[in-house]
N, C-alpha and C positions, 0 to 999 in steps of 0.2 A: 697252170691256173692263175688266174690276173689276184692279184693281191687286193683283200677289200677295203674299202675308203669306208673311216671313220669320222664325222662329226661330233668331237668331244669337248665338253666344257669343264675347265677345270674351278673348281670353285675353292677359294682359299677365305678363312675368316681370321683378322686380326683384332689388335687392340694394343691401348695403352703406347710406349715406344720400340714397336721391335721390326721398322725398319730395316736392320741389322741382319736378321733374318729373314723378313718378307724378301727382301729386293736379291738374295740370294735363289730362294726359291721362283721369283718372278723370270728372271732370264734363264732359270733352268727349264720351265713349262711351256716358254715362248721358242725352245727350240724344238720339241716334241713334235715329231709329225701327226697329225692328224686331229693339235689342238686347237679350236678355231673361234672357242672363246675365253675366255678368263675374268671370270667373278670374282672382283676383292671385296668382301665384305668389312668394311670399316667401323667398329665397336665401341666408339667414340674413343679412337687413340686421339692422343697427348699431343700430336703434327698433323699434317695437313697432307693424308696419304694420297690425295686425288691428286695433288700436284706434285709427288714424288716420281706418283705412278706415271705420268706423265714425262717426264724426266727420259724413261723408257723407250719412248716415241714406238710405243708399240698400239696401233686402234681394237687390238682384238681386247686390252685390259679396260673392264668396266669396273668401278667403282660404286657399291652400294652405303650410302652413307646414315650410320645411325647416329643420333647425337646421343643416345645413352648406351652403354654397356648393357646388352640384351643377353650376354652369357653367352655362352657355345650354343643353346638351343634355340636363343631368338636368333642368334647370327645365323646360324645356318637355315634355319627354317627361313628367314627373311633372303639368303642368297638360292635357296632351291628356288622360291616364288617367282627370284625375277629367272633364275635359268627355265622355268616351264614357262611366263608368261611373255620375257623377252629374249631370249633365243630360240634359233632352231636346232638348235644340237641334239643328237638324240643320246647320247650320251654324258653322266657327270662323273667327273673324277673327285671326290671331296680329298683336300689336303688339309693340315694345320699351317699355320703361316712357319715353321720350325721343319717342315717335314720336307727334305730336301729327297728326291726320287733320284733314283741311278739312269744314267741316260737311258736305257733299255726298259724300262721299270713300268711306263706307259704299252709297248710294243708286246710288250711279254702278255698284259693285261688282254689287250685285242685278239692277239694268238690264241691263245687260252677260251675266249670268249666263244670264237668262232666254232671251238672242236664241241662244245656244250649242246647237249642237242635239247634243249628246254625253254620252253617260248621269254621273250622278254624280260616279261615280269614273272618268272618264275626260276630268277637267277640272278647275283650278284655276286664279285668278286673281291678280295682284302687282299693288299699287297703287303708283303714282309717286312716289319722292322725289327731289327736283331737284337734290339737293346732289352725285346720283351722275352724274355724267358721262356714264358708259357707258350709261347705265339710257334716259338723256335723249335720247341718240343713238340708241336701238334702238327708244324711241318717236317717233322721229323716220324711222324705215323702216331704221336699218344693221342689218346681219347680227348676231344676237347672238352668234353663233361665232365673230365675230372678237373680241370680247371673254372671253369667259366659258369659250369651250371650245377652246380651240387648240390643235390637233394637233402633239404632240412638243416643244412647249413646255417652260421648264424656269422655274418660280417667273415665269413669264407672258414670258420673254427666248426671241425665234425667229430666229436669226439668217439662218435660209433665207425667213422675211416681212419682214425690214427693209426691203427697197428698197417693196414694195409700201405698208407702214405708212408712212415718209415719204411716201408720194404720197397717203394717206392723209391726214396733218397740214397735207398744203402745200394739199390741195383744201379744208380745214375752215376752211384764213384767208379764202380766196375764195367762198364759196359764201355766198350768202344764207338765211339763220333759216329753218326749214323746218317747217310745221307736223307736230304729232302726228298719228300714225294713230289711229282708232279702237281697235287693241290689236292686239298683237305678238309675237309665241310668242319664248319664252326656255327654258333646256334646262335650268335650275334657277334660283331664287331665294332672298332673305335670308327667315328668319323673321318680321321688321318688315315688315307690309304683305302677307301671304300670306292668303290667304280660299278655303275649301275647302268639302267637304261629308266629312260623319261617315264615308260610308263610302270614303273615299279613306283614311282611316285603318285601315280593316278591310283595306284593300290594300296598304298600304306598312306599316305598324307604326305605331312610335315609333322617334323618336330616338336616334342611336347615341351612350348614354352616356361612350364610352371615347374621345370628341371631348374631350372637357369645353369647352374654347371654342374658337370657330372652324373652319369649312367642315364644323361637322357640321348646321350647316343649310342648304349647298351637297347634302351626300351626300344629305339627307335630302329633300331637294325631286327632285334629281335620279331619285330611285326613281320618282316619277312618271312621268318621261319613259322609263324604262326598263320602265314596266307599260303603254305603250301610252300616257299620259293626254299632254295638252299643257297647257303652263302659259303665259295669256294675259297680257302687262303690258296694264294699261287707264290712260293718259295721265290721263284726265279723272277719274282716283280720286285723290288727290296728298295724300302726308305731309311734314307739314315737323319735320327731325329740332333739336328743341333746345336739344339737347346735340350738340356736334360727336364725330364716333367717331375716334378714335386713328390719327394719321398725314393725316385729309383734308384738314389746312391747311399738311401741310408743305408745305416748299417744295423742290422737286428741283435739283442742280446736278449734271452727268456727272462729281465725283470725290467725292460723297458719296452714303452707301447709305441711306437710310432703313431699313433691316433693322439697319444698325451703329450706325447714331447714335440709330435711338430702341428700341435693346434692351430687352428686359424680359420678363417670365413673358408676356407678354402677346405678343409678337412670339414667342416660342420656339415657343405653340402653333401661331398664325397660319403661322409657315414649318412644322411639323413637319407638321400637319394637311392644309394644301396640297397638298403634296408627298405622300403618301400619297394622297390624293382623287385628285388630277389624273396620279399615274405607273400608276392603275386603270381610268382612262378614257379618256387622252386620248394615249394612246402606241399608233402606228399603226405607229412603224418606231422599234426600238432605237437604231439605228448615228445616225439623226438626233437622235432626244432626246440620247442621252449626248456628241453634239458641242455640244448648247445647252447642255445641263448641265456641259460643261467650258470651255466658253467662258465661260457666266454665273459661275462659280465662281470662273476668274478675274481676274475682271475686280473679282469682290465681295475678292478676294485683295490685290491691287494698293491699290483704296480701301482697307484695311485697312491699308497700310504707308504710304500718303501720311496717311492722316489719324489714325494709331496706336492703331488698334482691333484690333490685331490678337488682345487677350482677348476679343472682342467676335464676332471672326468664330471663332473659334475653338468659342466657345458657338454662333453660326448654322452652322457644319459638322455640330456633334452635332446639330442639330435637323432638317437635312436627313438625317442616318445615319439618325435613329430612324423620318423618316417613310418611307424608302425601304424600312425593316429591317419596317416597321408594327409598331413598340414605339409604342404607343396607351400611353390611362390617364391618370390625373394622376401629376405627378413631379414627383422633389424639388426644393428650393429651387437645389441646387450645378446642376443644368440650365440657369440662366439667371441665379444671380445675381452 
C-alpha cells in the first residue's frame, strides 16, 4: 500500500529574544517530511525575526509579524488565520518556539492519524513531552480526569479526593515502569505539540483572545471535546521542551505556595485564567467546590502569614475575584506588581 502524502503546516509562536531556541526548532521542522509550510508568529520580539528567519534560505518559512505582544492566544489565533486564509495545508502542527520534536515525532503523528477512523473534525492529536508528569502518566493508561478535569476542584485542591490521591502516591512508589499505550484520549491539551486538520478550525474558531496567556489553550482545545471530537495523546510522538516553563523545577514544601513565592504578571494570568476555565466546567455541585475553595484559600492564607507574603496573596485574591467575576483582557501592571 503507497504511503500517504501529507500537506502539513507547522505553526510556531515567539517573542521577546529566543532566537536561541526558535532557530533550533526551525531546521528541525524544515527537515520533516511532509512539512510544507511554517508559520512564525512574531510577538513583537526584541530582533528582527523576519530576517533571521531568512538567514535560513528556507521559502516554505513565513513570518507573521505583530508589533505588540498579543500573548499565546492572540499569537496563535493570528497564526491559525493566516494558516486557513493563506495556505493550502490541510493540516497544522502547533509548536512553542522551545518545543524541539524528535525526528520521528511529526511521522508517528500521520501514522496514528491514518489508523483513526473518525472524520476530520472529529479528531485531533497531542504529541508527548516527558517533562510533564501528568502527560506521562495518562500515557501510561491513568485517567486523564484525574489530572486535567476534576470535578469541584478549586486551583487543582479536592479535599473530598485526598484520601483516594494518597493512595494514589503511595501505589506510584511501588508499582513498577509501565509501558506507554499506543494513544490516550485527553479532554483538552497545551498548544505545544497539538496536530489537527483545517477543518476542526471551521468547528471550533480561534483562540479566545481576551486569555492573553494561559488556559486559553486549555479553553481552546477543550471546544473540541465539547463538539463531539476526541483528542488522542500518541506516546511514540515526543517533544523535548528546551527551555524549562515557569514553576516545573520548583520545588514544593506544605508551608510555601508556589502561587506566593513565585508571583508575577505571569502567575496572576495563570491563577485568574484557571479559575474562570475550570468554575465553567468543571463545577458539578456548588456547596462542594466553594468548601475546596475555602479550604484552599486558607490554607494559601496561613502560608501568607508564616512566610510574609501576605502583599502577595493579597494580589492572588484579586486574581481569583477577577477569574470568578470573568473580568478577562489584559491588565494593568498594579494587578500583579
Amino acid at each position: 500500500m503507497a504511503k500517504i502524502t501529507y500537506n502539513i503546516c507547522v505553526l510556531i509562536v515567539t517573542y521577546s529574544d529566543r532566537w536561541q531556541f526558535l532557530e533550533q526548532i526551525l531546521r528541525r521542522v524544515t527537515t520533516l517530511e511532509n512539512v510544507t509550510n511554517v508559520i512564525v508568529v512574531d510577538n513583537a520580539s526584541i530582533y528582527n525575526v523576519e530576517q533571521n528567519c531568512k538567514l535560513l534560505q528556507d521559502n516554505r518559512i513565513q513570518v507573521v509579524t505583530h508589533t505588540e505582544n498579543l500573548g499565546s492566544a492572540g499569537g496563535y489565533k493570528g497564526g491559525l488565520e493566516f494558516f486557513m486564509q493563506e495556505t493550502d495545508a490541510d493540516f497544522v502542527w502547533l509548536l512553542d518556539d522551545d518545543n524541539l520534536p524528535n525526528l520521528d515525532a511529526l511521522e508517528k503523528l500521520t501514522d496514528t492519524w491514518s489508523t483513526i477512523s473518525l472524520d476530520d473534525d472529529q479528531k485531533a492529536l497531542f504529541s508527548l513531552r516527558l517533562d510533564r508528569k501528568n502527560h506521562v502518566q495518562i500515557a501510561q493508561g491513568e485517567d486523564a480526569n484525574r489530572f486535567l478535569l476534576v470535578e469541584n476542584s478549586f486551583m487543582g485542591f479536592n479535599l473530598f479526593r485526598a484520601p483516594i490521591n494518597k493512595y494514589y502516591k503511595l501505589r506510584s512508589k511501588f508499582n513498577k515502569p509501565v509501558d506507554f499505550k499506543e494513544k490516550a484520549v485527553m479532554p483538552y491539551a497545551a498548544y505545544g505539540g497539538m496536530f489537527f486538520h483545517r477543518r476542526m478550525v471551521d468547528l471550533i474558531g480561534y483562540p479566545d483572545e481576551s486569555f492573553f496567556v494561559y488556559a486559553d489553550d486549555s479553553e481552546y482545545t477543550y471546544r473540541m471535546t465539547q463538539k463531539g471530537a476526541t483528542i488522542w495523546l500518541v506516546p511514540a510522538s515526543q517533544i523535548v521542551d528546551i527551555d524549562k516553563s515557569q514553576g516545573i523545577t520548583y520545588v514544593k514544601h506544605f508551608w510555601r505556595s508556589v502561587y506566593l513565592d513565585l508571583w508575577s504578571f505571569r502567575t496572576y494570568y495563570q491563577v485568574r485564567n484557571s479559575i474562570y476555565f475550570y468554575a465553567r466546567f468543571n463545577v458539578t455541585n456548588p456547596t462542594m467546590y466553594s468548601i475546596n475553595k475555602c479550604f484552599f484559600l486558607t490554607g494559601q492564607w496561613l502560608i501568607s502569614q508564616i512566610t510574609a507574603k501576605q502583599k502577595n496573596y493579597k494580589k492572588f485574591l484579586g486574581a481569583i475575584n477577577d477569574g470568578l467575576a470573568g473580568r478577562m483582557g489584559t491588565v494593568k501592571a498594579d494587578k500583579y506588581s
